[in-house]
C-alpha positions as CSV (number, residue, x, y, z in Angstrom):
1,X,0.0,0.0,0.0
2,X,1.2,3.6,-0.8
3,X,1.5,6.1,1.6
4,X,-0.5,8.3,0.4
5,X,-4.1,5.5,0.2
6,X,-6.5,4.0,2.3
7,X,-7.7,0.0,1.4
8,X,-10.7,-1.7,2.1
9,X,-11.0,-5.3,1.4
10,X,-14.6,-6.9,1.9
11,X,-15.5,-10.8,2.1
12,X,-19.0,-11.8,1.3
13,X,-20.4,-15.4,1.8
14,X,-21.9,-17.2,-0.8
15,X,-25.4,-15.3,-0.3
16,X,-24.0,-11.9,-1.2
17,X,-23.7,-11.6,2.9
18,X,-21.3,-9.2,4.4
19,X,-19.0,-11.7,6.6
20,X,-16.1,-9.1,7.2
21,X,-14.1,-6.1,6.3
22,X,-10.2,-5.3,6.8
23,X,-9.2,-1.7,6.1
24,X,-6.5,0.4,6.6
25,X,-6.8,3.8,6.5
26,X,-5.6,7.6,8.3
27,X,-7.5,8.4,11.8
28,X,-7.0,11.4,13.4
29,X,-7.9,12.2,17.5
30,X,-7.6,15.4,18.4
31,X,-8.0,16.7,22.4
32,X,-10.8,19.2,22.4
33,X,-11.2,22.1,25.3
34,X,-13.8,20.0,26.9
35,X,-11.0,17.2,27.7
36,X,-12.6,14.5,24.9
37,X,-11.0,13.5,22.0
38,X,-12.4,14.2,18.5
39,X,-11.7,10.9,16.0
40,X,-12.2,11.4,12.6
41,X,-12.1,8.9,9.8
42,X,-12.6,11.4,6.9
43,X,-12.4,8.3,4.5
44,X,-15.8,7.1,5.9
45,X,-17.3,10.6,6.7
46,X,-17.0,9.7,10.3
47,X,-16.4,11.9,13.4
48,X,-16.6,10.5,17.1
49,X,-15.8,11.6,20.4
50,X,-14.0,10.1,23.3
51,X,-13.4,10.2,26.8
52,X,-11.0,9.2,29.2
53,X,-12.5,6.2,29.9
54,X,-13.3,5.0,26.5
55,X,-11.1,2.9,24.4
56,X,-10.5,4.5,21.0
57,X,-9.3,1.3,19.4
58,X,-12.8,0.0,20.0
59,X,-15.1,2.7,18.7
60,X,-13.2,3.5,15.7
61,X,-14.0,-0.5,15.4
62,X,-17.8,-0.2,16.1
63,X,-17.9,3.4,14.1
64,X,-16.3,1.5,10.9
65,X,-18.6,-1.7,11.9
66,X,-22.0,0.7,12.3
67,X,-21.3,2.4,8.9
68,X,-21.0,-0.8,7.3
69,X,-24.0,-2.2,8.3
70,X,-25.8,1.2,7.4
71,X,-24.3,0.7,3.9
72,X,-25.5,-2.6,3.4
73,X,-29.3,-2.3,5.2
74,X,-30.5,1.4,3.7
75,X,-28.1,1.8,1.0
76,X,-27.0,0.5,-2.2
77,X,-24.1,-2.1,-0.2
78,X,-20.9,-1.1,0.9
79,X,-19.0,-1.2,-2.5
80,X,-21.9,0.9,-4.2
81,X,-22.0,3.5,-1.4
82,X,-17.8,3.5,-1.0
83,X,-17.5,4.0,-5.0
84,X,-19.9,7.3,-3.9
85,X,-17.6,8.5,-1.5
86,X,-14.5,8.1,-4.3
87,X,-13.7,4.8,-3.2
88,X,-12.2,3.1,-6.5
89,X,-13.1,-0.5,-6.7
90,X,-9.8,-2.5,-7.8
91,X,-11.3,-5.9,-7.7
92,X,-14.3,-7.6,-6.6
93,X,-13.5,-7.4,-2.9
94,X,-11.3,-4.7,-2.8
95,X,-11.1,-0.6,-3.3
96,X,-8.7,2.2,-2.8
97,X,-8.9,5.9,-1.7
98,X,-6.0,7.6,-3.8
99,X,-4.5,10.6,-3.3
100,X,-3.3,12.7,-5.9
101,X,0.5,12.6,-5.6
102,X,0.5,15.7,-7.5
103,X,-1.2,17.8,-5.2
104,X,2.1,17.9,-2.1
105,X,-0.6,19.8,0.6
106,X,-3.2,17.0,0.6
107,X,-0.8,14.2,0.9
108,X,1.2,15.8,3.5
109,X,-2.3,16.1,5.2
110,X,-3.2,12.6,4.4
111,X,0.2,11.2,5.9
112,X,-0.2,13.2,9.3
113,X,-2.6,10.6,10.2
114,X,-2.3,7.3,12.0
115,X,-3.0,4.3,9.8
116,X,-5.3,2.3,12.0
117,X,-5.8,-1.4,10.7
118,X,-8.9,-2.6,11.3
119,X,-10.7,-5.9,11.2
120,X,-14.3,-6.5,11.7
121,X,-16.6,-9.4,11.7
122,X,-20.3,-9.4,11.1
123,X,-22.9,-11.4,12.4
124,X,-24.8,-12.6,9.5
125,X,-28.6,-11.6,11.3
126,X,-26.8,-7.8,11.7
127,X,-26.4,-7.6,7.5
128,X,-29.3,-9.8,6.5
């Protein structure tokens, strides 16, 4: 994987089913004046906040696993609704979010992030 991507590789069962998703991609937390953290996952269109006694590793999990779901139950699927965002579908179970190499400012931006791997199962009554 380049530096300057995110990946998202999706299984399905034989039914079409979502069974699970690994993705790597740039999260940001930020501390905010309030003392929580701000996590975003612009790559997903995701913002959360924290607090001290919340483990980040796990909602950035459930926030990726909740939009997922979302995607598959009121949208189009997860591909379909990714390839909105500017997702670009590489095979049949994977896509990319590219940065322009070209354009220095966004993929310093890009590259300040943490790359947070992320592996989630779903049940299969959660995406039926």
């Amino acid at each position: 994987m380049k530096n300057n991507e995110a990946t998202i590789d999706i299984k399905r069962d034989s039914h079409g089913r979502l069974v699970s998703l690994s993705a790597v991609m740039p999260v940001w937390q930020n501390e905010c004046d309030d003392d929580s953290i701000k996590i975003r996952i612009p790559f997903l269109g995701i913002k959360l906040f924290a607090f001290d006694d919340m483990d980040h590793d796990t909602l950035i999990h459930d926030a990726i696993k909740g939009f997922s779901i979302s995607c598959e139950k009121f949208g189009l699927g997860l591909e379909t609704e990714l390839i909105g965002m500017g997702w670009e579908q590489q095979n049949d179970s994977s896509l990319t979010y590219n940065i322009d190499s070209e354009n220095f400012v966004i993929e310093e931006i890009i590259n300040t992030g943490d790359k947070q791997p992320q592996f989630v199962d779903f049940e299969p009554e959660l995406v039926a």
